[in-house]
N, C-alpha and C positions, 0 to 999 in steps of 0.2 A: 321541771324547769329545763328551757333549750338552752343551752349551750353555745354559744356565737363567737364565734373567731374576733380576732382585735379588725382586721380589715371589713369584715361585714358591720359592727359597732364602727368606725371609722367613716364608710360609705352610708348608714345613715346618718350619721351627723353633721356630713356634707350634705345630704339629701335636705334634711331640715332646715338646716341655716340657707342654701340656697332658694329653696322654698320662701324663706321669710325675706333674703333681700329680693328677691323678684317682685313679689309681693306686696313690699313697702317702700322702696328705695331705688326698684328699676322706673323709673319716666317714660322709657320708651312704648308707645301706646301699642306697638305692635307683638307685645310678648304680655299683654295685658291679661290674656284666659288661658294664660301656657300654666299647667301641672304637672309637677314633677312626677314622676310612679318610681322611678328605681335609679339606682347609682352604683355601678361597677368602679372597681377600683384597680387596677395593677397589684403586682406583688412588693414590687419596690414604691406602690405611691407615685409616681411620677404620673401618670394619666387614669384620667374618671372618665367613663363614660355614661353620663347623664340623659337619661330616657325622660322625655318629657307626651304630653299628649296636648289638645286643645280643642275648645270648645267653639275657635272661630271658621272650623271647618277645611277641609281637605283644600278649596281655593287659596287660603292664606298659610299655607304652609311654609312657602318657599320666603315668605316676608316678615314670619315667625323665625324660620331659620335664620336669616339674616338679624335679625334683631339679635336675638341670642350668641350670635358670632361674636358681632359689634360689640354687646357686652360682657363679652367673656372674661376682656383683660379686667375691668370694672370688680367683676363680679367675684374672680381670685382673688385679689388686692382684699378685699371685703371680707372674704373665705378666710382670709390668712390671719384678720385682724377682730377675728371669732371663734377659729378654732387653733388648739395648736400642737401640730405635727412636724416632723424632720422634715420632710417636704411635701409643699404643696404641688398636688396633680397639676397638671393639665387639663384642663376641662373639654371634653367633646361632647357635645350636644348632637342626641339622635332620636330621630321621632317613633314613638313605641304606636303600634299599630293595633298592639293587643285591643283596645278597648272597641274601637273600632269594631273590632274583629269578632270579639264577644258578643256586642251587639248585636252586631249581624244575625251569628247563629242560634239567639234568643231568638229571633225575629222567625226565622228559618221552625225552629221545633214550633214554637207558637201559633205559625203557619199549618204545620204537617198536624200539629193539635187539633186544630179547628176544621182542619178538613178531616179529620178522622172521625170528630164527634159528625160533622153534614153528612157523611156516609152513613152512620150506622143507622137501624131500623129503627123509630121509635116504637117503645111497647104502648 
């Protein structure tokens, strides 16, 4: 059994519940295919740093991120009135590139796969 600090237990739970009002309760159309992946927390609580990804593609980033700004104040007020801690973070939204990136380099070996098998000699 792992063993998890109160602020990593703390930063999922944020993750979760943000997950669900975005989800359910955010309207604004532009933050419609945003996924959460991770949540950082501070030691004192005072600010989360919330990794999200999206599935509307690298063009709508910059109007993802604005959405998400927009409802930020929204989305704590929500945050507060679900979870409950001494104090509520700060929310900063940053776009995690990882999956992206993963992607990629499946793509990449998958690649160097298939030209390894067209090289070899068949028997």
């Amino acid at each position: 059994m792992k063993n998890y600090s109160r602020s990593s237990r703390v930063a999922e739970q944020i993750r979760r519940e943000l997950a669900e009002l975005i989800q359910l309760e955010l309207k604004d159309p532009r933050v419609s295919l945003v996924t959460l992946t991770d949540v950082e927390v501070t030691a004192d609580y005072t600010h989360a740093n919330v990794f999200y990804t999206s599935l509307a593609g690298a063009d709508h980033l910059a109007e993802i991120a604005q959405g998400l700004t927009r409802a930020s104040s929204f989305l704590r007020r929500e945050l507060g009135k679900r979870i409950s801690i001494h104090h509520l973070p700060e929310l900063h939204f940053l776009y995690d590139s990882s999956v992206e990136r993963g992607t990629y380099l499946s793509q990449l070996i998958d690649q160097a796969v298939h030209s390894s098998d067209a090289k070899e000699p068949k028997e």
